[in-house]
N, C-alpha and C positions, 0 to 999 in steps of 0.2 A: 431367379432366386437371390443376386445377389442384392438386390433392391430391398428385401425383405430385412428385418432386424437378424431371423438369424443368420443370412446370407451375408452380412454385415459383420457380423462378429466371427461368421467361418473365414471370412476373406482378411480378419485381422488376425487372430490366429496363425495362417496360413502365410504371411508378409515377415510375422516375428517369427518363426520357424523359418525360412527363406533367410533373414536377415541374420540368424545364430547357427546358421546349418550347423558349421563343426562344432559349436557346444551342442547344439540339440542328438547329433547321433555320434558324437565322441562319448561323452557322459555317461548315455545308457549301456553302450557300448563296454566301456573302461567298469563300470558296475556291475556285470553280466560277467567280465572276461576274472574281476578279483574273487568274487563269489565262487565260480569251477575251479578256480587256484585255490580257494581256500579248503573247497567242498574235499578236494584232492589229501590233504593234509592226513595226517595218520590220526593226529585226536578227533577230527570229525568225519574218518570214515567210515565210524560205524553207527554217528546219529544218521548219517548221510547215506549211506547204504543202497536204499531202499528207493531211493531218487533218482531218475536220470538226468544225466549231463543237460540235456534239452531242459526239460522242468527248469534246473535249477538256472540255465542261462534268460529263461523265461522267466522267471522272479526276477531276477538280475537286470533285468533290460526293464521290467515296468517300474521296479525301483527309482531306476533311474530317470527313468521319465517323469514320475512325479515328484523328484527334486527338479528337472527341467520345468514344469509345468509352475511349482511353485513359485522358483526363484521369475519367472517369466509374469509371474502376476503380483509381485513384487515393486509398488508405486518406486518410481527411480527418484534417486537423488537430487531437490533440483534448486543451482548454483548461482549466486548475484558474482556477474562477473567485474563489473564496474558501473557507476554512474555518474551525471552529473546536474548540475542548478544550473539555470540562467538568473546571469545579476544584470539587473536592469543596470542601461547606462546615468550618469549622473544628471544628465540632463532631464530626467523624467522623475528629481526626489521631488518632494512636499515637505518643505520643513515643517513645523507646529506654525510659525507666523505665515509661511506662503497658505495653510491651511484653513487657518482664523480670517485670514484675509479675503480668500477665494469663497469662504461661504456668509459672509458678509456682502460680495458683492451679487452672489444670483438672487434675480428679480422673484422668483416663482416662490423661493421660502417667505414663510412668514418671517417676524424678528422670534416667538414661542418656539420654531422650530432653528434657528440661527444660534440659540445660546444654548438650545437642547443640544446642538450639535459640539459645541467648542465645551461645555462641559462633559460630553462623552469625550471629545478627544482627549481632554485634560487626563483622563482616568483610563485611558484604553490600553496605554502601556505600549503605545508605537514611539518611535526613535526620530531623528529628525532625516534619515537617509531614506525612507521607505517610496516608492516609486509608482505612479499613476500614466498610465500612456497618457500619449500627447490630448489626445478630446479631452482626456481627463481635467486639464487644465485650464481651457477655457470657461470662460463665464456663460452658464448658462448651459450645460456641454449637451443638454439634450437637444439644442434646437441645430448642433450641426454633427452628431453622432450619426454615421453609416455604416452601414454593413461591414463596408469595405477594411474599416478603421479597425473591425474586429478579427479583419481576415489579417490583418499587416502586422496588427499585436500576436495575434495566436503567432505567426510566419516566424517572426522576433525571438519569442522566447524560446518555443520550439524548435528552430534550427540551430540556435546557437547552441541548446544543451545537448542537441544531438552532433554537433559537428564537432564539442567538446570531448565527448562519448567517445565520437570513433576516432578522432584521434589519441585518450588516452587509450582506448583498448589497439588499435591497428584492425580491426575490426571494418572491414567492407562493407558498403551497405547490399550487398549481393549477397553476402553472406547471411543474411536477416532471413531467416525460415518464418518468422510469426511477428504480427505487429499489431499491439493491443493500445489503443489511445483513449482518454478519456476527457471530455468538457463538459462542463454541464449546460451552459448557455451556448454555446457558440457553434453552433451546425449548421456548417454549409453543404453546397450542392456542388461538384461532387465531395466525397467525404475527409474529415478530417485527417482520417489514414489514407487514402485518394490523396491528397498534397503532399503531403511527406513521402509517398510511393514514386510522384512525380517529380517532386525534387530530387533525391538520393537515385533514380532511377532504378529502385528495385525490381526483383525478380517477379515474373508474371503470374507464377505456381505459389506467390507468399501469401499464405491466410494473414487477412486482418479482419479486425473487430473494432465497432469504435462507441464508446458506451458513452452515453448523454445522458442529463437529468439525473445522475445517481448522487450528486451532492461530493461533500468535502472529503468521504471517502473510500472515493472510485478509486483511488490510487490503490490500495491496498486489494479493492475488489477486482482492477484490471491484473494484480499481480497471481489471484488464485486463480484467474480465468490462464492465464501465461503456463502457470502451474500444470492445471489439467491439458492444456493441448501439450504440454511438450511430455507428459506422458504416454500419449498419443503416436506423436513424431519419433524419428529416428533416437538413436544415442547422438548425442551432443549435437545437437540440436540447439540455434541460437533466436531469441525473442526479447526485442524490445519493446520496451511499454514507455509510454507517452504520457504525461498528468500536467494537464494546467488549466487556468480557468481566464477566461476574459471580461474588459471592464468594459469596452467601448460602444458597445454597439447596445447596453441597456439601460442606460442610466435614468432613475426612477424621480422626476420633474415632482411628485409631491411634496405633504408635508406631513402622512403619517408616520409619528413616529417609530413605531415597530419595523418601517418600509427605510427608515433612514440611516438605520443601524448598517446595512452595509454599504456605503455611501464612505463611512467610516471608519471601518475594520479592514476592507478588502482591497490588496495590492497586486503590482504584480507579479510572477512567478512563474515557473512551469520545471521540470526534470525528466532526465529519459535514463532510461537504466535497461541493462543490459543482463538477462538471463539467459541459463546454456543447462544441460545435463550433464556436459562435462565438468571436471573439476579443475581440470589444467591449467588455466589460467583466472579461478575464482577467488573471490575474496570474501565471501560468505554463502553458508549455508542455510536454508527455509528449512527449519524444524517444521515449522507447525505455521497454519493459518487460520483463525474462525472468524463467523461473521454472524453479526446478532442483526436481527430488523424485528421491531416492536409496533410495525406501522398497523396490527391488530386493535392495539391501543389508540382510541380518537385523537387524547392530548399527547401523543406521541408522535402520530402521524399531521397533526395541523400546528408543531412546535416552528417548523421552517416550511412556510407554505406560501406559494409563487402565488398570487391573484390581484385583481382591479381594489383599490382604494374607493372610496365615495365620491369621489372625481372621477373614476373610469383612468385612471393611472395605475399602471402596472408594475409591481415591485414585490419583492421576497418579504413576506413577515416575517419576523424575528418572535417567537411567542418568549414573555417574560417564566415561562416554563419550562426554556429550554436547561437549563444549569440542572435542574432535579432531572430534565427526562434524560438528560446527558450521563447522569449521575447513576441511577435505575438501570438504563439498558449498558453502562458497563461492568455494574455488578453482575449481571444477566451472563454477560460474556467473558467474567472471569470465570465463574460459574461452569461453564461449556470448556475453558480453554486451560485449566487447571490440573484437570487430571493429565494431560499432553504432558505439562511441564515441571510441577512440581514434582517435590523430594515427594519417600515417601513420608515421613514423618507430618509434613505439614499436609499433606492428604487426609492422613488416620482426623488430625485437628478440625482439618474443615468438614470431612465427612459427618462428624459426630454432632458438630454444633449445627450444621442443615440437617441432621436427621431430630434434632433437640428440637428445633424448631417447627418443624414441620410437627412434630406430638404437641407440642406446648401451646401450638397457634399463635407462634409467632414471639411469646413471650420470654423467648431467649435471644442476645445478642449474636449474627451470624460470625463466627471468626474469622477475620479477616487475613488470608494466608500472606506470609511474610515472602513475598515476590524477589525482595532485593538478597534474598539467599539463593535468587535464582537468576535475575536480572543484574545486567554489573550496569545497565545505562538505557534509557526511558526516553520514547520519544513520542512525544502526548501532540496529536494536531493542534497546534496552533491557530484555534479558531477566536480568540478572546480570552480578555485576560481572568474575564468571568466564568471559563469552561476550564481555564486552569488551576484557575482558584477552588473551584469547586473537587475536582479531580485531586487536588493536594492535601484538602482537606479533607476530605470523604474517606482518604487511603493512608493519611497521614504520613506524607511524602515530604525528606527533606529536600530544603532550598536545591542543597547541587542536586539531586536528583532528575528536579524539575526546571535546571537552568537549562538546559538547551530548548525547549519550548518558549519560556521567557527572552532568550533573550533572540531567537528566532523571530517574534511578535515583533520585538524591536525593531528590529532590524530589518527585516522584510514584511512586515504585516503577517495578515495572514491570506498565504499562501494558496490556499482551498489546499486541494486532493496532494501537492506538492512540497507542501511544507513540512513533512516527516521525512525529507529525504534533506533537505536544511538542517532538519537539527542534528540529523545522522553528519552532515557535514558540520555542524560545530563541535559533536563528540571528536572526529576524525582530526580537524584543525587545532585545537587543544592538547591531541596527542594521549588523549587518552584511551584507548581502546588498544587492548593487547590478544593475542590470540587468545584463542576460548572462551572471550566474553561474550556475553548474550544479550540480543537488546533484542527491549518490546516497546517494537511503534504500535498505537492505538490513532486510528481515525474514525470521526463523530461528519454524518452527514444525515441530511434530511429521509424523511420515513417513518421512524429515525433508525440510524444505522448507527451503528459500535461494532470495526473490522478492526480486527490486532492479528497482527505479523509475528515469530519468533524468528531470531538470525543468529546463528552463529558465526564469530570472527573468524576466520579460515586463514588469512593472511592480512595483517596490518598496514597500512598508510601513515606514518605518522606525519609526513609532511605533507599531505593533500589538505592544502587550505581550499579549494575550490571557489563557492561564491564566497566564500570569509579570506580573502587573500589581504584585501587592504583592510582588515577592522579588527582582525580576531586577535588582535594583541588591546586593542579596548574594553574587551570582555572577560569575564563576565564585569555588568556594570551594574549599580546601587538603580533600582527605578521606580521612585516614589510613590 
């Protein structure tokens, strides 16, 4: 039977009752014992009369148990206790001329795809510090890119942000109950949570999960997945998640240009963060999670899509549709993620103008709720300066709003799945974030996906510059 679903769900029932004994039959108990005290009383002797002592300890006792029962199915609070960025070493930047330079000299581009390239970069809104593993650098990097290059970059960013982790929390890696990782290109055998278990030499009994192919943002999807098992697990219960993506081991030898767009954009990065159910040593709270996927829709689902060139070269298109579907499915997901958070006031506002529109077919403008009456700080993936642009003008978001993304792109490109946890470290380094502020990271990946996070400050940092240690006194900067 217990193999069966509902042999499953008696057997977890039966683990949280075990695990709350003294609240489970203290409760009904102390409920059952105030009820016959009361029953006793001289003003309700004589509604009470006609009841025995038993009867009313028997109300008393099931009382109690469906406040036990309630509060037991009650999703638990669940806590960012710290995290951290890996900052590539200096040795691995690309200024704009080591950049110019470098795609000038591979043989495989055309010169149509060489000025394609240097006039994107002119306009991409990257900084001169942003960082390429070492293949990256060579000329020609696909004719000596291996496997191995992509297991030693993952190794790199990955355990430094994790080594950073546990020693700002004092945190064991024994102590690690759940371990959720996410890359999208870079899967080896054995798994990418498999290396990081062998490293750290975690526990044998540790659930992990390791999610591939989900795009720029796994991050946020690895965080709802952390979410639901540690509702699962014990109280305070501790779960790291892993987010980073690799450059080395695919780099795309054509010259279409939709395929050379990340060639461009994409740096490196990675972050590990640390979640608990307890609150003891947290520094933020997960109001809320949603996650939108529109891949029903054709040009939604083929906007970022992995496949062969007319060369039989393999590379990620970039569809020139991605900025509107970016656009579209995160209306979608305010839509879904608004009643969570908004006032009431800007509820009644938006309700009325979606219900307008929906009679009028369309021919009312939807109202756009006033989020920054909700949000004190905004962290938009940093996927392109064209998916930021878009998102600030769609929302009509000011400058500081949207500098932590901006100047994120700068500074570290873009990140994939990792990069919303950089801009949370330039809010943090700037010194702005005070207790009870609320921030909404939003991450945009292929599908197409639109995940957003809500966090509340629980306990401030203001001196954690993390990967902004050496720069965050040059920020924010003018970028043309």
């Amino acid at each position: 039977m217990s193999s069966s679903p509902v042999g499953k769900y008696l057997k977890t029932v039966f683990a949280k009752i075990v695990d709350n004994f003294l609240l489970t039959i203290a409760v009904p108990f102390a409920t059952a014992a105030v009820i016959v005290g009361a029953s006793r009383s001289d003003e309700l002797t004589p509604l009470l009369h006609s009841v025995r002592n038993t009867d009313v300890l028997t109300i008393g006792f099931l009382l109690g148990t469906a406040v036990i029962v309630l509060v037991m199915r009650r999703p638990r609070a669940v806590y960012l206790v710290d995290y951290a960025c890996f900052r590539p070493p200096n040795t691995h930047r690309v200024p704009s001329a080591g950049f110019v330079e470098h795609v000038q000299q591979v043989s495989h581009w055309t010169e149509r795809s060489k000025r394609f390239l240097k006039r994107l970069y002119e306009r991409s809104g990257l900084g001169e510090e942003t960082c390429v593993p070492l293949v990256g650098h060579y000329i020609d990097p696909y004719k000596y890119s291996k496997f191995e290059d992509g297991r030693e970059e993952a190794e790199m960013a990955v355990f430094s942000a994790i080594d950073e982790l546990f020693s700002k929390t004092s945190i064991a890696p024994q102590a690690v109950d759940i371990l959720v990782t996410n890359c999208s290109e870079f899967n080896p055998t054995p798994t990418f949570s498999d290396m990081i278990i062998n490293r750290y030499k975690m526990r044998s009994d540790i659930h992990h999960v390791h999610l591939s192919s989900m795009g720029c943002s796994a991050g946020l999807i690895s965080i709802e997945l952390v979410k639901n098992l540690l509702q699962a697990a014990p109280f305070g219960a501790n779960a790291l998640v892993v987010s980073t993506e690799t450059l080395s081991d695919n780099p795309y030898p054509g010259n279409e240009r939709a395929m050379l767009l990340p060639f461009c954009l994409f740096r490196m990065g990675g972050a590990a963060v640390l979640l608990s159910t307890s609150p003891s040593m947290a520094r933020f709270r997960l109001r809320c999670i949603m996650r939108t996927l529109t891949a029903s829709s054709d040009q939604s689902y083929q906007c970022i899509y992995k496949e062969e060139d007319d060369k039989g070269y393999t590379g990620v298109n970039l569809s020139t549709e991605l900025v509107a579907v970016a656009a579209r499915t995160l209306k979608t997901n305010i839509t879904s993620i608004a009643p969570l958070v908004l006032p009431p006031s800007e509820k009644l506002l938006f309700a009325a103008s979606f219900t307008a529109r929906k009679l009028l077919n369309g021919r009312v403008k939807l109202y756009i709720p006033d989020f920054l009456s909700v949000f004190q700080h905004l962290c938009i993936h940093a996927g392109g300066r064209a998916v930021i642009d878009g998102v600030q003008r769609n929302f009509s978001l000011s400058d500081e709003k949207i500098e932590p993304s901006r100047m994120t792109l700068h500074r570290f490109g873009n990140t994939s799945s990792s990069s919303i946890w950089y801009e949370l470290a330039y809010v943090e380094a700037k010194g702005r974030m005070d207790k009870g502020n609320q921030v909404w990271m939003i991450g945009f990946g292929s599908g197409f996906k639109c995940n957003s996070a809500v966090w509340e400050c629980i306990r401030p940092v203001h001196d954690a510059h993390g990967p902004w240690a050496d720069c965050i006194d040059r920020y924010p900067m003018h970028i043309p």
